[in-house]
ZADRENRO-548895 format. One record per residue: residue in one letter; y, x, z of N, C-alpha, C in turn. Coordinates in Angstrom, 1 decimal, always signed. Layout:
BEGIN
{pt "a"; {Y; X; Z}; {Y; X; Z}; {Y; X; Z}}
...
This chain:
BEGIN
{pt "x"; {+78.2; +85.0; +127.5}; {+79.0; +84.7; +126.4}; {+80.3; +84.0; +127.0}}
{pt "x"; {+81.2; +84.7; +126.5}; {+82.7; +84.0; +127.0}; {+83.8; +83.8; +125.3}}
{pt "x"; {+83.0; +82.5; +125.4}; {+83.9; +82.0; +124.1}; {+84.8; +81.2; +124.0}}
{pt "x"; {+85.1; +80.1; +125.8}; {+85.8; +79.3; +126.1}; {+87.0; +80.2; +126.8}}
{pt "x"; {+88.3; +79.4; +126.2}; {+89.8; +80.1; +127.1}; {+89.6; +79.6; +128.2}}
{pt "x"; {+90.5; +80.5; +129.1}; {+90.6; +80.5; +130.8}; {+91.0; +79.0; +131.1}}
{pt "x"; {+92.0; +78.6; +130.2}; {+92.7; +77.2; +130.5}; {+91.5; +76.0; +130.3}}
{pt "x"; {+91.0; +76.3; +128.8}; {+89.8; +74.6; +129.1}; {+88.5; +74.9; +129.7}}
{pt "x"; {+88.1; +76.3; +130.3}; {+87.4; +76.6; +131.4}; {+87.0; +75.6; +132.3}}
{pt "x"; {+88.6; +76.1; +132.7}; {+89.0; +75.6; +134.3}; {+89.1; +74.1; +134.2}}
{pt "x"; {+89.6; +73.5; +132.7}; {+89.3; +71.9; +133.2}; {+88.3; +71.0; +133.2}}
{pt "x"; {+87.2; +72.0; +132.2}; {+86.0; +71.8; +132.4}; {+85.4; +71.7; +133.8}}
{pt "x"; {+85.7; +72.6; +134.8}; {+85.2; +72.6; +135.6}; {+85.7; +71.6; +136.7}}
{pt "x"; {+87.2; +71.4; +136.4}; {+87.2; +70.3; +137.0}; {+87.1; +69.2; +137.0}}
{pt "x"; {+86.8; +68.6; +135.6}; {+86.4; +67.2; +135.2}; {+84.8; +67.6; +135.8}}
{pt "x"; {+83.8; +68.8; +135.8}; {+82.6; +68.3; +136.2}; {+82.5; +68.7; +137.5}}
{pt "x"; {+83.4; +68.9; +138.6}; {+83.4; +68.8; +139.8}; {+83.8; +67.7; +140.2}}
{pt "x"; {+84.9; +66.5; +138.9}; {+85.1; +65.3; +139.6}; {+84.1; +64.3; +139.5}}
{pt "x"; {+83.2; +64.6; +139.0}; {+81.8; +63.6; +139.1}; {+80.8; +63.9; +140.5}}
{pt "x"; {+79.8; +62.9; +140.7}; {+79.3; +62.8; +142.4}; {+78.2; +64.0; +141.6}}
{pt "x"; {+77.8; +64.3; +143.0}; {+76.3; +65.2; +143.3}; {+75.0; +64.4; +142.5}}
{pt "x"; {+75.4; +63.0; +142.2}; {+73.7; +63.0; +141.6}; {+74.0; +62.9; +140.0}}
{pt "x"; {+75.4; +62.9; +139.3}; {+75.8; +62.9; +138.2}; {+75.7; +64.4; +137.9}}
{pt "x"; {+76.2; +65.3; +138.3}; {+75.8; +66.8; +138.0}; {+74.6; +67.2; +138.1}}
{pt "x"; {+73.6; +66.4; +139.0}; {+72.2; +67.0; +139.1}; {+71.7; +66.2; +137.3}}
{pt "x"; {+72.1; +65.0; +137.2}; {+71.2; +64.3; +136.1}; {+72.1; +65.5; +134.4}}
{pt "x"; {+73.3; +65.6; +134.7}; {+73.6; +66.8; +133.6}; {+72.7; +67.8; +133.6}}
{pt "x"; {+72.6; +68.6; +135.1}; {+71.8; +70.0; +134.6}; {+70.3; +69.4; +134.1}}
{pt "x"; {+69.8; +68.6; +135.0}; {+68.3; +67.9; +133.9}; {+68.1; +67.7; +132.4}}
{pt "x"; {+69.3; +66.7; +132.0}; {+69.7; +66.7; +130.5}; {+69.4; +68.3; +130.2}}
{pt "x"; {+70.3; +68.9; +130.4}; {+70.1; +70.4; +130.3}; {+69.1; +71.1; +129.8}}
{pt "x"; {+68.4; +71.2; +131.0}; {+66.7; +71.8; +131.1}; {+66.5; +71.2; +130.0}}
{pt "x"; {+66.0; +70.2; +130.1}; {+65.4; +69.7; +129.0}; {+65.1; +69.6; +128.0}}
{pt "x"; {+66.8; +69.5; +127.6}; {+67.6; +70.0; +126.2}; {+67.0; +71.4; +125.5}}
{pt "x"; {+66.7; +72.2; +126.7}; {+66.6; +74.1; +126.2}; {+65.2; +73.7; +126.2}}
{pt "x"; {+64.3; +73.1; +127.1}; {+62.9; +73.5; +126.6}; {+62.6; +72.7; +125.2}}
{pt "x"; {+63.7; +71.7; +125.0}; {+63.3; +71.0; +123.7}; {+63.7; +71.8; +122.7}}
{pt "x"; {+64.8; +72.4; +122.8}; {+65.0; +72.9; +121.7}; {+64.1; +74.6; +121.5}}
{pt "x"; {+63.1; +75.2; +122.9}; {+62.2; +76.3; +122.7}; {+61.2; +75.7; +122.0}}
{pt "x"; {+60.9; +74.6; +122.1}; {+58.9; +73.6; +121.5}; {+59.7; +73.3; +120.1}}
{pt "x"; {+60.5; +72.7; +119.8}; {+61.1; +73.2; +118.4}; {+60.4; +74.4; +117.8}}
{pt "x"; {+61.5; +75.6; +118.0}; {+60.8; +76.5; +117.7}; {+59.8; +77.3; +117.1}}
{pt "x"; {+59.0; +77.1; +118.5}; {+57.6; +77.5; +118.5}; {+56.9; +76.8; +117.4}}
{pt "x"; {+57.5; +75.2; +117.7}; {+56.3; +74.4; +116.7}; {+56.5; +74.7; +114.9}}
{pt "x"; {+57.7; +75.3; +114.8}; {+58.6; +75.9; +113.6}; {+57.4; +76.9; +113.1}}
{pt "x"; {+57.6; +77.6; +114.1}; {+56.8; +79.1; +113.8}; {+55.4; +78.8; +113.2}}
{pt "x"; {+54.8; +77.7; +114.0}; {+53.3; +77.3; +114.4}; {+52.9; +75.9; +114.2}}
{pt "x"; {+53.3; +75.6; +113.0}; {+53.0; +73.9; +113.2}; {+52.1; +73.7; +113.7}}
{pt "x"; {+50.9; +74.0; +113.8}; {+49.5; +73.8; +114.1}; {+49.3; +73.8; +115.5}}
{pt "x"; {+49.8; +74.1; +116.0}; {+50.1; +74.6; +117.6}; {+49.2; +73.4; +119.0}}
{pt "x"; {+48.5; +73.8; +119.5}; {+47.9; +72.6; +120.2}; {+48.8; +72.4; +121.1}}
{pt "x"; {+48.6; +71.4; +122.4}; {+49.7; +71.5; +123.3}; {+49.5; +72.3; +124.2}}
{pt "x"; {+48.2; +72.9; +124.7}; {+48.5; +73.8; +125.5}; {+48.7; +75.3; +125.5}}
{pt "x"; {+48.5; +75.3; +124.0}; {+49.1; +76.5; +123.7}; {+50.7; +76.1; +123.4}}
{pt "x"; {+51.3; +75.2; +123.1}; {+52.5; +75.0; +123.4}; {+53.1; +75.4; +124.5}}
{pt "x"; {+52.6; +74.8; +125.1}; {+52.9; +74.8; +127.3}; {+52.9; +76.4; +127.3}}
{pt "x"; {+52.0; +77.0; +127.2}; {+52.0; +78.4; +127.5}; {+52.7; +79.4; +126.5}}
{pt "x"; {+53.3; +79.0; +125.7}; {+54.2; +80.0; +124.3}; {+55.9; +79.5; +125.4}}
{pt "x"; {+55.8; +78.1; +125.9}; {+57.4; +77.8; +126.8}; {+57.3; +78.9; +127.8}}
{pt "x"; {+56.0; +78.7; +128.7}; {+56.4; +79.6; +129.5}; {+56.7; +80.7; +129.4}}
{pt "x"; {+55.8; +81.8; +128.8}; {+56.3; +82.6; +128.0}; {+57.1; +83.3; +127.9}}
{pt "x"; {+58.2; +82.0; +127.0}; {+59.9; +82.4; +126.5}; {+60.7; +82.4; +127.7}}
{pt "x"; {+60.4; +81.8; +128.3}; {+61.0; +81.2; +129.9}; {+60.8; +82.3; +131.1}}
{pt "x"; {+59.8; +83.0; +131.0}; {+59.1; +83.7; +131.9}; {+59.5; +85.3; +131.6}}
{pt "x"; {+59.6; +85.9; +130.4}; {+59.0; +87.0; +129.8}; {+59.7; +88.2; +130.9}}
{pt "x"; {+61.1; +87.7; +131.2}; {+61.7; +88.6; +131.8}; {+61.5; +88.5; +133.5}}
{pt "x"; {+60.3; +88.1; +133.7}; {+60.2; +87.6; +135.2}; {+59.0; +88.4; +135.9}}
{pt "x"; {+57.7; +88.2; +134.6}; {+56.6; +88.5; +134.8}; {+56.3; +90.2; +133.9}}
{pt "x"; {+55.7; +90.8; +134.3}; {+54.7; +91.7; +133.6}; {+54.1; +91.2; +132.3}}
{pt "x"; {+53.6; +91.9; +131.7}; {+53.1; +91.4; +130.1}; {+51.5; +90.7; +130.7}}
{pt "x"; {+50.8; +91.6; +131.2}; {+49.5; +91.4; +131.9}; {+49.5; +90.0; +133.1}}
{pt "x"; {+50.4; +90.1; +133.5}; {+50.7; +88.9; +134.5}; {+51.0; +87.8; +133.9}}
{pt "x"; {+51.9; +87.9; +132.9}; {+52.4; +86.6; +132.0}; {+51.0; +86.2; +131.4}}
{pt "x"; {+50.6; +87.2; +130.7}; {+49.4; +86.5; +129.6}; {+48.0; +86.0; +131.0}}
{pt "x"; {+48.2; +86.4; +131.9}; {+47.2; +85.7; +132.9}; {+47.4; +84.3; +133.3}}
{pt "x"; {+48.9; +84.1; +133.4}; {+49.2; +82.7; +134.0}; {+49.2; +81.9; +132.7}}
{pt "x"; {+49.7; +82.5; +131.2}; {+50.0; +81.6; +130.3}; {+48.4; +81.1; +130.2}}
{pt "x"; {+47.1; +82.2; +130.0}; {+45.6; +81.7; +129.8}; {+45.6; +80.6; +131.0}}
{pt "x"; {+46.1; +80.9; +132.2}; {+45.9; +79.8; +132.9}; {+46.5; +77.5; +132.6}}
{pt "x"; {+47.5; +78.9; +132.0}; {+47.9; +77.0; +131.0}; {+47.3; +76.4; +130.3}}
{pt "x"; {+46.7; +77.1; +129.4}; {+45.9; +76.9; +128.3}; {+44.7; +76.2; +128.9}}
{pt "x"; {+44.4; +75.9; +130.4}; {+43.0; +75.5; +130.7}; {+43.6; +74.1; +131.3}}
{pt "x"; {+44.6; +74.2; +132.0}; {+44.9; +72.6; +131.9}; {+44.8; +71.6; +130.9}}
């Protein structure tokens, strides 16, 4: 998705290249975080009822789907579900 102009792109990038290496690492964390919070949202939307490790394994899932096989995903997600 390219919805930002080339001009505040670029100053984006350079206001977050003028921050140190552990300030950009603690942004992309916020990040992550941010996205799996707002996938367990979701899910829990869909599924109020939802235990947590069927939670854990509906993230991975959404996270995974394009990574794994259908058969391979639902192997590791059952594998979640036993933690």
């Amino acid at each position: 998705m390219k919805d930002t102009s080339t001009k505040i792109h670029k100053k984006q990038l350079e206001i977050y290249m003028a921050k140190s290496a552990g300030e950009r690492l603690t942004i992309c964390l916020e990040m992550i975080d941010f996205g799996r919070t707002l996938a367990e949202t979701k899910i829990k939307e869909e599924n109020p009822n939802i235990t947590a490790s069927d939670l854990k394994a509906e993230v991975f899932k959404l996270f995974y789907k394009n990574d794994f096989e259908g058969e391979e995903l639902e192997k590791i997600a059952d594998w979640l579900r036993l933690e």
